[in-house]
VOGU-3710 file (C-alpha; in Angstrom, 3 decimals, decimal comma):
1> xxxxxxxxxx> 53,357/138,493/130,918  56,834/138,695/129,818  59,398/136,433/132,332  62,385/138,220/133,094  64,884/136,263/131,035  63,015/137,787/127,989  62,753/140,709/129,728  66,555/140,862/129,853  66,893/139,538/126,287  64,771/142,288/124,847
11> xxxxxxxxxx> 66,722/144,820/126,831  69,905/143,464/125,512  68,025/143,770/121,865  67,108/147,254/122,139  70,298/149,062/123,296  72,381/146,985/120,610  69,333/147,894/118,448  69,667/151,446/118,723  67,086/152,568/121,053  69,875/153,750/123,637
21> xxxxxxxxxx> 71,202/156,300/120,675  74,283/153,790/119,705  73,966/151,152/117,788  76,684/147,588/118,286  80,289/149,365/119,029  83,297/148,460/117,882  87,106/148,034/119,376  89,356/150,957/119,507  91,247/149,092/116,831  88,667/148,715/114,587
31> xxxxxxxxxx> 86,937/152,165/114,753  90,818/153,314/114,520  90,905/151,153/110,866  87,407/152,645/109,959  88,345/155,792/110,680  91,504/156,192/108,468  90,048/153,696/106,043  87,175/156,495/105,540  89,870/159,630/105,768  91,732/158,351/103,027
41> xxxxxxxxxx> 88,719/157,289/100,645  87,609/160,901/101,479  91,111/162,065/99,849  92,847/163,694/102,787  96,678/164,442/102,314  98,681/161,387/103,356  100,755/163,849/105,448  97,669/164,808/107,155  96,428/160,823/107,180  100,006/159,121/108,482
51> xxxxxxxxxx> 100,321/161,802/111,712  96,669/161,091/112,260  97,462/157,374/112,018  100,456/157,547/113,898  99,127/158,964/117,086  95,858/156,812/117,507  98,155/153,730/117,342  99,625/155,281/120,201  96,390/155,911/121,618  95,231/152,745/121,020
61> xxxxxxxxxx> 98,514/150,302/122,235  97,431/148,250/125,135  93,973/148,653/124,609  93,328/147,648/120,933  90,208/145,578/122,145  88,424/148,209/124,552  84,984/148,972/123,072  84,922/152,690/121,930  82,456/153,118/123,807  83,297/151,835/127,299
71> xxxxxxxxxx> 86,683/154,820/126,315  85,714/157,652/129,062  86,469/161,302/129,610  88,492/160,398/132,560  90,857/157,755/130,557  91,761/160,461/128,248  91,965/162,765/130,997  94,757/160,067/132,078  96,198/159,681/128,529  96,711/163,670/127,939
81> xxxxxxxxxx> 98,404/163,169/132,060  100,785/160,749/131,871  101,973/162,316/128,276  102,771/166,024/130,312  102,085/167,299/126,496  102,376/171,614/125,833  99,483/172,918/125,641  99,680/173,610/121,846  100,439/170,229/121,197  97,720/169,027/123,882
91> xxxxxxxxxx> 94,760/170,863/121,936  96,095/169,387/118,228  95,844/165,955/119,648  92,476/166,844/121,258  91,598/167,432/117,626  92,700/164,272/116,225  91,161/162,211/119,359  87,778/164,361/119,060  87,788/163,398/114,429  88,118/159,846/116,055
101> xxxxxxxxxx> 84,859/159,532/118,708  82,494/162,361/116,297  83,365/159,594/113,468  82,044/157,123/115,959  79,336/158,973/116,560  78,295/159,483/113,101  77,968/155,371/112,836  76,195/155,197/116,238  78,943/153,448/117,549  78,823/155,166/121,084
111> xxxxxxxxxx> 76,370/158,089/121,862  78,844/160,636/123,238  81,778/162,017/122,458  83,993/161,892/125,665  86,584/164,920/124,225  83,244/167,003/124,796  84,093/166,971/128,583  87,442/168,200/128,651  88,414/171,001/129,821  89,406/174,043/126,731
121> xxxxxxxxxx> 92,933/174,312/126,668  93,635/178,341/126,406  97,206/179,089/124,287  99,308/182,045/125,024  99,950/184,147/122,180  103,410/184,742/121,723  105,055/186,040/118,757  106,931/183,436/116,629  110,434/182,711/116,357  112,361/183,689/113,576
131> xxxxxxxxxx> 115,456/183,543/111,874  117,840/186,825/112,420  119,778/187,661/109,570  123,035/186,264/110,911  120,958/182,976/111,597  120,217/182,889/108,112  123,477/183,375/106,639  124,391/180,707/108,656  121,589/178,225/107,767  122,335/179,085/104,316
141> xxxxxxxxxx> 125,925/178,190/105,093  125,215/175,168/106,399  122,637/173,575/104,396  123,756/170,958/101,981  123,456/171,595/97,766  120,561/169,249/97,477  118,561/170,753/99,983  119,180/174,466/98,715  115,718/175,157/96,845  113,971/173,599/99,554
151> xxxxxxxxxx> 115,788/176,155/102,097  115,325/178,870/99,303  111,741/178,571/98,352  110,691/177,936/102,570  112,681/181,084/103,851  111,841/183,605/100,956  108,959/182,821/99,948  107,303/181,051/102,855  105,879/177,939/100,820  105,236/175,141/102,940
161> xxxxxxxxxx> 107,277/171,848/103,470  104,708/169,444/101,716  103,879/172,148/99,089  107,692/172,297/98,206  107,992/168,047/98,446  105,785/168,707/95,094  107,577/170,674/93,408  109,395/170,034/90,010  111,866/172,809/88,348  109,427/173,253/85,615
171> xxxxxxxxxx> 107,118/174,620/88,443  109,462/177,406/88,618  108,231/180,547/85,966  111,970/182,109/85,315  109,854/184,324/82,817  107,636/185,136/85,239  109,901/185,233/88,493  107,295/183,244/90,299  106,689/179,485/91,154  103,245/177,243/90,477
181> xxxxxxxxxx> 102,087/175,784/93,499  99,881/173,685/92,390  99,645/171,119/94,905  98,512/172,977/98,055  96,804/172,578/101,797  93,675/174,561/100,251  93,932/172,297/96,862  93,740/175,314/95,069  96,612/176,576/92,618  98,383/179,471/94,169
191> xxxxxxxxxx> 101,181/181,325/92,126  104,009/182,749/94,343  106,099/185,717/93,291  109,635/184,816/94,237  112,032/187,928/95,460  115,242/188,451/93,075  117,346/187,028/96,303  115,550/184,071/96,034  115,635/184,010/92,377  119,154/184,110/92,794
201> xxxxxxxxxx> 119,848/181,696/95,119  118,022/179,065/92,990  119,969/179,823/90,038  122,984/178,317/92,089  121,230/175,465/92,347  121,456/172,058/90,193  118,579/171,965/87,975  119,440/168,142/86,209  118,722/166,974/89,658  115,050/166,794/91,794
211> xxxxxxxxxx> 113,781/170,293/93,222  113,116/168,722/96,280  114,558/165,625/97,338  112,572/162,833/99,657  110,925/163,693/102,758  113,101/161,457/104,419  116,336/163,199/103,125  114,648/166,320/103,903  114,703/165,151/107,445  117,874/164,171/107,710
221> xxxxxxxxxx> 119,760/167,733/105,747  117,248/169,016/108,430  119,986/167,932/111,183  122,345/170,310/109,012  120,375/173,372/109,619  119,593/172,849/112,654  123,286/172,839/114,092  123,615/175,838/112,636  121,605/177,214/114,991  123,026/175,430/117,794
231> xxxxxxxxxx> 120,674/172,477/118,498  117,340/174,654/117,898  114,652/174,327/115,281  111,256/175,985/116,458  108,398/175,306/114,967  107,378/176,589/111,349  110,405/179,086/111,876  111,427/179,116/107,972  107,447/179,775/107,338  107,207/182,589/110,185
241> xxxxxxxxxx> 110,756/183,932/108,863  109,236/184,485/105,232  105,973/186,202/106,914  107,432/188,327/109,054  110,576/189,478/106,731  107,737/189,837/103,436  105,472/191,959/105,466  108,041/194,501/106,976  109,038/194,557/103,311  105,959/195,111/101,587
251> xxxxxxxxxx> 103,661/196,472/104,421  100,547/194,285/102,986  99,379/191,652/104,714  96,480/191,254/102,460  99,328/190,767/99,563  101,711/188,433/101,868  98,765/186,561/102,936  98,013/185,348/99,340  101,608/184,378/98,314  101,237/182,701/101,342
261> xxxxxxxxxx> 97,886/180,876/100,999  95,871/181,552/103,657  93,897/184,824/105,113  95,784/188,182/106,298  94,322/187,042/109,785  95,675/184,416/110,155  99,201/185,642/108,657  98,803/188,785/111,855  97,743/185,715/113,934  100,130/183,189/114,399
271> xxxxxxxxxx> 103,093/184,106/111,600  104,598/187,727/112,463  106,930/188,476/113,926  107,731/192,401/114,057  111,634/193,639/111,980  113,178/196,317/112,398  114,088/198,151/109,161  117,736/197,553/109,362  117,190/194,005/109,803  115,013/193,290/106,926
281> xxxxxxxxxx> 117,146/195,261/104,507  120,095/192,942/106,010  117,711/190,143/105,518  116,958/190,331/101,905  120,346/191,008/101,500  121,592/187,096/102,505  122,901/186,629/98,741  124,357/183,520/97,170  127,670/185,245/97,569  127,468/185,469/101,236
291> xxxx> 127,454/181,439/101,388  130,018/180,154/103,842  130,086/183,394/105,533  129,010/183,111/109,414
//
């Protein structure tokens, strides 16, 4: 017969075993360090890898030493409280909490994955915000020489912000009237026909110097542009300003889609915006000449 401190020992044996369906945990700081450790071996985009990083820190202060396991429904249900988050931004961050626990799961750190519980948050589908022509004579006004083919290449030809941090003038096909994308969210090469406005536009712009300058100055020119229209910078607006002005002009989304990179779904989805005629003629006509002009 077995006496019960054994007993208790070989209880104590099997759940850290295994037999419970988790194996030892970890802290919340240390499954937090395997978990980017692993993203980054796995060769996510550092983009993708430092706003993953930066919001399970967040997660994490105060409670770096918590087991993961002993991490509950209800705490996150208090996390996601106390942060009064949209509900956009709520289910994103839902996403990067969930990556963290199914990660844990995969090692048989904890046998559940507590994001499982939570209730679905349901997003309103509302059309996107985007630039009017007068707003983009003015952003064009506004915007400061060494952030011009950034501003060019995200407004006319909808190419994203990280895609464009990659780019290097020989990337730009003059013969061709089209740019190389070759570094993209899909990692696959994707060439991008570029209107003659925009063609234009980066013609006025100094080629001796860097396409794109640093993220960081990005940021910061960003400030420009956005007191141009007063204050406000919506989300993905140059992106959903492309879309929507490319489709009214060509009337194929299957055709936008792919200068765009992703499916003509998605593009009717979550990046148009319906134009009137008038205003995308008046749009596509926001030429280098009109700079200054408000």
């Amino acid at each position: 017969m077995t006496c019960p401190v054994c007993r208790a020992q070989l209880s104590l044996a099997l759940t850290v075993g295994g037999i419970d369906g988790a194996t030892s945990s970890r802290t919340l700081q240390e499954a937090t360090g395997a978990l980017l450790d692993a993203k980054a071996k796995a060769n996510l985009r550092p983009v993708y890898l430092a706003g993953l990083r930066c919001y399970l820190n967040a997660f994490a202060k105060g409670r770096e030493e918590a087991m993961i396991a002993s991490i509950t429904t209800a705490d996150l249900e208090r996390w996601f409280s106390e942060r009064d988050e949209k509900p956009g931004t709520r289910a994103s961050n839902i996403g990067r909490l969930r990556s963290l626990f199914s990660f844990c799961q995969r090692r048989e750190w904890l046998k559940r994955n507590p994001c499982d519980a939570l209730e679905h948050v349901r997003l309103d589908t509302t059309p996107p915000r985007i630039l009017t022509p007068s707003e983009a004579r003015a952003v064009f006004a506004a915007c400061p020489s060494r952030l011009l083919p950034f501003l060019t290449l995200a407004v006319f030809a909808g190419i994203r912000p990280d895609e464009i941090l990659n780019l290097t003038w020989p990337d730009v096909r003059w013969d061709l009237g089209a740019v190389m994308v070759n570094r993209t969210k899909t990692r696959r090469r994707r060439i991008v026909p570029l209107e003659p406005v925009a063609l234009e536009w980066l013609r006025t712009c100094d080629q001796t110097a860097d396409l794109c300058p640093s993220l960081a100055t990005v940021k910061r020119d960003r400030k420009a542009l956005r007191a141009a229209l007063n204050g406000e910078w919506p989300q993905d607006v140059l992106r959903h300003t492309a879309a929507s002005y490319l489709l009214s002009l060509h009337g194929d989304a299957g055709k936008v889609a792919l200068r765009l990179g992703n499916s003509a779904g998605i593009l009717m989805r979550h990046y148009h915006n319906l134009v009137s005629a008038e205003a995308t003629k008046e749009f596509w006509a926001v030429k280098p000449q009109t700079k200054g002009e408000v």
